[in-house]
Backbone as JSON Lines, residues from 0, in Angstrom:
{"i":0,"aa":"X","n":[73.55,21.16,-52.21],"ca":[73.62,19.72,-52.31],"c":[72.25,19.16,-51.91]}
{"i":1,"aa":"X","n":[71.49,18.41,-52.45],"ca":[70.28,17.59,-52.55],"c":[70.28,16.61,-50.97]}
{"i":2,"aa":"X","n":[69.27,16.68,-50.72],"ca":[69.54,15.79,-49.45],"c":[69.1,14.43,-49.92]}
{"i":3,"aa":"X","n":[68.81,14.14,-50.57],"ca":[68.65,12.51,-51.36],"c":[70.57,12.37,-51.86]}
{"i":4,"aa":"X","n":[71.42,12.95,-52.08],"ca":[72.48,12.96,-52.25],"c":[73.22,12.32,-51.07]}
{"i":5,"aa":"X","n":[72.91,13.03,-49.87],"ca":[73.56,12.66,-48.51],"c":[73.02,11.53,-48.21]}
{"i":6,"aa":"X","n":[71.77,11.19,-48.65],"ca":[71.32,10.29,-48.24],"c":[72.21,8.6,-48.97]}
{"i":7,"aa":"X","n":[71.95,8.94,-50.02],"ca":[72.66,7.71,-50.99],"c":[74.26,7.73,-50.32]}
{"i":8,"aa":"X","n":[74.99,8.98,-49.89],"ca":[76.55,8.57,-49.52],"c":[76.42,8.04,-47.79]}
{"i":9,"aa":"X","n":[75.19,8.24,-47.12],"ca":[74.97,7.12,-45.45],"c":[74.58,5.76,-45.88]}
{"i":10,"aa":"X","n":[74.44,5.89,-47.21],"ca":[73.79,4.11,-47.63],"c":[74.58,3.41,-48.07]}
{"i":11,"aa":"X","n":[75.87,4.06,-48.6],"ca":[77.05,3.79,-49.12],"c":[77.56,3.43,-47.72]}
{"i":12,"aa":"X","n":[77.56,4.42,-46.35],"ca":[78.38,4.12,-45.56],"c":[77.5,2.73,-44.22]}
{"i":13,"aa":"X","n":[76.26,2.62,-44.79],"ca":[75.33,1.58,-43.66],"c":[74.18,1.92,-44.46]}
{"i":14,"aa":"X","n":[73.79,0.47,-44.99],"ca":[73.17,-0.35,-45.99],"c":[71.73,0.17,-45.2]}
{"i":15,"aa":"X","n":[71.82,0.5,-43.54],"ca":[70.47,0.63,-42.77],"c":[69.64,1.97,-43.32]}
{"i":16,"aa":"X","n":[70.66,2.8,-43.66],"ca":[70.35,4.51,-44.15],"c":[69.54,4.39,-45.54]}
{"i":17,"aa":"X","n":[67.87,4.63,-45.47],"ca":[67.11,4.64,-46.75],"c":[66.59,6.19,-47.34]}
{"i":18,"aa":"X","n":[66.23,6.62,-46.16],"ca":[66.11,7.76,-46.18],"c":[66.21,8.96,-44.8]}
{"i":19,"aa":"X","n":[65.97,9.81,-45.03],"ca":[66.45,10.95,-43.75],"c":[66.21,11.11,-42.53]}
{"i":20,"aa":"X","n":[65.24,10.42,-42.1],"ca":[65.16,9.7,-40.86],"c":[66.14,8.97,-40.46]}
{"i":21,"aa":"X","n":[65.99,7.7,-41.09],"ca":[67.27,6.66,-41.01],"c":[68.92,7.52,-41.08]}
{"i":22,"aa":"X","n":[69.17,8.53,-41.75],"ca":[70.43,9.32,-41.68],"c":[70.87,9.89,-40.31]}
{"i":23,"aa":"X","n":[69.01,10.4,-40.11],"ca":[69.56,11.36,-38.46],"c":[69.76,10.47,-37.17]}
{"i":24,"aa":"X","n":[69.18,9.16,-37.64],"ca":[69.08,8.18,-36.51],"c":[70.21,6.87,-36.24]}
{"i":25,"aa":"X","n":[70.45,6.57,-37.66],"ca":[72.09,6.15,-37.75],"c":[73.13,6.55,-37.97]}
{"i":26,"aa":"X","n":[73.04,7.7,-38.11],"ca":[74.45,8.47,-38.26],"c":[74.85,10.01,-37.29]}
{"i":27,"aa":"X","n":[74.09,10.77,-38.1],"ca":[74.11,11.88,-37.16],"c":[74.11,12.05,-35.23]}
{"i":28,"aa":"X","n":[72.97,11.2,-34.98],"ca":[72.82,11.47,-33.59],"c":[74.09,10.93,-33.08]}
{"i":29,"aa":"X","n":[74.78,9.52,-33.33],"ca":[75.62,9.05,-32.94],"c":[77.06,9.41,-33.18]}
{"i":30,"aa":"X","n":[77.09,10.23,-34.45],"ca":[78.07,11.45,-34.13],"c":[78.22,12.28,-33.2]}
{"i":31,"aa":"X","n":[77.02,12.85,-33.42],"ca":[76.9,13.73,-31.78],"c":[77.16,13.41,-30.89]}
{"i":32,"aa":"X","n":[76.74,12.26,-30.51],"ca":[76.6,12.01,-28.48],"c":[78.25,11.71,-28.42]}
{"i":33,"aa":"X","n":[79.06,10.82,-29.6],"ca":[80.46,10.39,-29.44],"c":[81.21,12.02,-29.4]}
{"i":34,"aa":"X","n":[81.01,12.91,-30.19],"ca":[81.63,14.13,-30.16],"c":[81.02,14.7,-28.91]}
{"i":35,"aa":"X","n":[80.25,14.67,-28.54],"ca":[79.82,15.53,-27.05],"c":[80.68,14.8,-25.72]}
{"i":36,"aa":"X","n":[80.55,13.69,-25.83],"ca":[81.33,12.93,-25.37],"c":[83.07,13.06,-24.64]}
{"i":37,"aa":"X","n":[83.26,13.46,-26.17],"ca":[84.83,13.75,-26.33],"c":[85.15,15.11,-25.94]}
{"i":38,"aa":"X","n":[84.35,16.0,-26.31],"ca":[84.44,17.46,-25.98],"c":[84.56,17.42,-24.59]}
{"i":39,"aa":"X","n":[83.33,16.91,-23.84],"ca":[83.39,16.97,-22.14],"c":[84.73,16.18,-21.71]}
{"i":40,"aa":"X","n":[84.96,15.44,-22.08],"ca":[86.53,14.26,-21.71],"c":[87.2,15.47,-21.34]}
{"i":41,"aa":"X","n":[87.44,16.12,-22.55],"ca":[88.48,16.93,-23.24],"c":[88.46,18.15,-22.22]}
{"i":42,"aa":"X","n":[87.21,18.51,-22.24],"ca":[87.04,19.41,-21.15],"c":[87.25,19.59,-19.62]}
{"i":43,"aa":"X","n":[86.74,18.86,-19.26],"ca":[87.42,18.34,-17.55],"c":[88.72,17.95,-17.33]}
{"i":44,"aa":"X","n":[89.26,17.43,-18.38],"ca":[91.15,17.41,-18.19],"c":[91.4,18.27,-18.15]}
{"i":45,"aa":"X","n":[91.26,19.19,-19.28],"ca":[91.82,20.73,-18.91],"c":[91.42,21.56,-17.9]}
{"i":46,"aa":"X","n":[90.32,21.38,-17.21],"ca":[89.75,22.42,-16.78],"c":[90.61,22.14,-14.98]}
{"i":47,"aa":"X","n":[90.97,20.95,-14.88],"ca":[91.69,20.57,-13.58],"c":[93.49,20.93,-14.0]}
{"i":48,"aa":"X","n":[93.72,21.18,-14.61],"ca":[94.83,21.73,-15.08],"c":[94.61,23.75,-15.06]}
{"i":49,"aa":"X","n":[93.88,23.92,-15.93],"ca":[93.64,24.9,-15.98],"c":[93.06,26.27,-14.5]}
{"i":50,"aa":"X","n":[92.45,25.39,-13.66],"ca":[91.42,25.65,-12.57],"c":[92.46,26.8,-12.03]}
{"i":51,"aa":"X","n":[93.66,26.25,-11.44],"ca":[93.67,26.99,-10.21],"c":[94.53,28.67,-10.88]}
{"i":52,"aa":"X","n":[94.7,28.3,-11.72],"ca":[95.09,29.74,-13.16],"c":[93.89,30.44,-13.02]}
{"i":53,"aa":"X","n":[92.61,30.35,-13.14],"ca":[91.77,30.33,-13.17],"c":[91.2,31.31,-12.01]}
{"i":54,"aa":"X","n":[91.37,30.95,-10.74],"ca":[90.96,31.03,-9.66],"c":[91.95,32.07,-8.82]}
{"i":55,"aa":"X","n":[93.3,32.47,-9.33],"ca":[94.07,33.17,-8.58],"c":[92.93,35.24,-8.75]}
């Protein structure tokens, strides 16, 4: 897949996305940090549940 392809469907999704810069900087990174985000959430609930299983 063409990366001028991905590019035209982030411009479709935010008019800001021109080219691949603009993709990694409005879209991508802020995927990331929200999914890193969620992973750690996700992670420390369980892991206080999980801990003392853990620890025997």
């Amino acid at each position: 897949m063409p990366i001028s392809a991905l590019v035209q469907m982030g411009t479709a999704v935010n008019p800001a996305i021109t080219n691949l810069g603009t993709l990694i900087v409005f879209a991508v990174i802020p995927f990331n940090l929200l999914k890193g985000v969620m992973v750690s959430v996700i992670t420390v609930l369980l892991y206080k549940k999980v801990s003392p299983i853990l620890h025997k």
